[in-house]
C-alpha positions as CSV (number, residue, x, y, z in Angstrom):
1,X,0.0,0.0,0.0
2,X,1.6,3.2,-1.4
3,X,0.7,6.6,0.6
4,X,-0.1,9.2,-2.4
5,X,0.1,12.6,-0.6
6,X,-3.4,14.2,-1.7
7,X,-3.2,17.9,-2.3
8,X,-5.3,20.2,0.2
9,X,-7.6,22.9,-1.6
10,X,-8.5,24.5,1.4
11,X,-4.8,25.5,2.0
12,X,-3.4,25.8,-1.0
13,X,-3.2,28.6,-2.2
14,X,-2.2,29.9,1.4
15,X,-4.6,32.5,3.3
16,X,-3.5,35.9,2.7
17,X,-1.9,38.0,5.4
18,X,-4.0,39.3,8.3
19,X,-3.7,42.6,6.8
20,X,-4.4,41.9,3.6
21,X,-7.3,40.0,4.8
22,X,-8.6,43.1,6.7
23,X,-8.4,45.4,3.7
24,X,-9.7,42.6,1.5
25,X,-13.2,42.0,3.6
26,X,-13.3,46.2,4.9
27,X,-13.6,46.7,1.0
28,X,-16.0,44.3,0.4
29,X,-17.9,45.4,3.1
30,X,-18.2,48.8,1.8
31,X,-19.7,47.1,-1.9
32,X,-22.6,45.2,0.2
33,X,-24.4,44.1,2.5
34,X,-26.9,41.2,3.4
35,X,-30.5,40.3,4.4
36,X,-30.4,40.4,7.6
37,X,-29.0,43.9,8.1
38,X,-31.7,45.3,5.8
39,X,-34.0,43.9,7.3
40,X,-33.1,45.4,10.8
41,X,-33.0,49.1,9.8
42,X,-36.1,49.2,7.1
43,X,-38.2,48.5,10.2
44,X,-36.8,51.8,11.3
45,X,-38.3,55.6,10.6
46,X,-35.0,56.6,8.8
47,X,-33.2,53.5,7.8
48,X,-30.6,55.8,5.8
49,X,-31.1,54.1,2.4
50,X,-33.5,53.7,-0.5
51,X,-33.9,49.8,-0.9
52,X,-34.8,49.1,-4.8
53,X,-36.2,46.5,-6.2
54,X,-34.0,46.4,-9.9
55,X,-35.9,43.4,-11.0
56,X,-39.0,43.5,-13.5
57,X,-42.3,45.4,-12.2
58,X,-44.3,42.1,-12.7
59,X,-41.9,40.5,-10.3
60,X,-41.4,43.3,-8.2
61,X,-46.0,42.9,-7.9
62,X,-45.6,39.7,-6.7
63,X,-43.7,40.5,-4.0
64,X,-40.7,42.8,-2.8
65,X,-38.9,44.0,0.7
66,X,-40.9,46.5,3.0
67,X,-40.2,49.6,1.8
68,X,-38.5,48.9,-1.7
69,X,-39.1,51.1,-4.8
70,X,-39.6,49.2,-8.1
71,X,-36.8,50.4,-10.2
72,X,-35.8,48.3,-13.2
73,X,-32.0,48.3,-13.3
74,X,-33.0,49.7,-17.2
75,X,-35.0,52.7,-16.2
76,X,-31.9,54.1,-14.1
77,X,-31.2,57.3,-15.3
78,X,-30.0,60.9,-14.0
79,X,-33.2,62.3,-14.8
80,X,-35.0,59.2,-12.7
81,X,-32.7,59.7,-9.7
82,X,-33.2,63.2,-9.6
83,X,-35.8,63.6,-7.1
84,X,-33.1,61.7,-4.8
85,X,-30.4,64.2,-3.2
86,X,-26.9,63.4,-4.3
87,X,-26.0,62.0,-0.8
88,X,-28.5,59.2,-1.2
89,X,-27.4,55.6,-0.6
90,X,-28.9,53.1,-2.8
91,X,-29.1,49.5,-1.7
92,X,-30.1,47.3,-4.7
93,X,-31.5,43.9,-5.0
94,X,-32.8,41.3,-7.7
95,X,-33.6,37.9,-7.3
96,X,-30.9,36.3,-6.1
97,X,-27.6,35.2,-6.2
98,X,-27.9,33.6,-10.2
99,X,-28.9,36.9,-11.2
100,X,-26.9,40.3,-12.3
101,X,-29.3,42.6,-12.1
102,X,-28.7,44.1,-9.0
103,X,-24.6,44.4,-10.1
104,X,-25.9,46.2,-13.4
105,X,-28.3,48.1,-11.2
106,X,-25.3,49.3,-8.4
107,X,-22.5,50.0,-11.6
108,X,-25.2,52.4,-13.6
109,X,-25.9,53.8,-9.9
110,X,-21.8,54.2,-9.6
111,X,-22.0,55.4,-12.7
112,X,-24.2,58.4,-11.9
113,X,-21.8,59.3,-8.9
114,X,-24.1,58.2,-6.2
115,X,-23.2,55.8,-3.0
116,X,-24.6,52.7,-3.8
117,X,-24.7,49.1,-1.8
118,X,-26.0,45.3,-3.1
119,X,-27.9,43.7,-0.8
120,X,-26.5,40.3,-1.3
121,X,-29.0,36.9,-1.8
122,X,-31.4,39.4,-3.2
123,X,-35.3,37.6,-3.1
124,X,-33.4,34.7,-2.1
125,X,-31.6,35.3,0.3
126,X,-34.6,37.3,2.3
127,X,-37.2,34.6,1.4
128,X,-34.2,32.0,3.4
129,X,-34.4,34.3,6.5
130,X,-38.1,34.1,6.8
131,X,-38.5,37.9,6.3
132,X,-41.8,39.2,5.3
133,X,-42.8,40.6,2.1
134,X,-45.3,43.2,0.6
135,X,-47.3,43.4,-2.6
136,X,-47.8,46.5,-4.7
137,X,-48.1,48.1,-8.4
138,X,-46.5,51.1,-7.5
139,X,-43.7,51.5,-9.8
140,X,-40.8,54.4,-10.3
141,X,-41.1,56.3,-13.5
């Protein structure tokens, strides 16, 4: 019986450096956030963010988070953030993690020179916390 040394994918390649670790997850941290911190602040008067919806208005009917605006990731514009002050953070969702939509939603925001956030797991990720959601028609010009 031979022993055949078996390669380890967790550890190879190494972890990085604690440091470059740190500035590797602060970054990301500053591109997103998830469910479960969106879902504690849009309970709140002034969460300090507009949550929107980028997917389809039909989807967006069937159901969305508590207090998201429908807002196709297409129909994001300068004119149709305009009624937004510049200071604004956007958090942006879609369905879920086999979607792009909210990334093409957050760039365009970028884009536009406004603070913007993905929620990551999207519908998803929300429906797999157990979070409510709300119905509406209401959709942003």
């Amino acid at each position: 019986m031979s022993s055949t040394l078996v390669a380890n994918p967790v550890l190879e390649p190494a972890a990085a450096p604690s440091a470059a670790a740190v500035a590797h997850f602060e970054s990301l941290l500053t591109f997103e956030t998830d469910c479960w911190d969106t879902h504690s602040m849009v309970t709140r008067a002034e969460p300090g963010f507009v949550l929107l919806d980028v997917r389809a208005p039909e989807l967006y009917a069937e159901g969305h988070l508590p207090t998201a605006v429908s807002f196709p990731h297409r129909r994001i514009a300068e004119s149709t953030l305009a009624k937004y002050p510049a200071e604004t953070l956007f958090v942006v969702y879609c369905a879920g993690p086999h979607c792009n939509g909210a990334d093409k939603a957050a760039l365009r925001i970028a884009e536009l020179g406004r603070p913007v956030k993905v929620m990551v797991g999207g519908i998803t990720g929300w429906a797999d916390e157990g979070f409510p959601f709300e119905t509406s028609q209401e959709v942003e010009a």
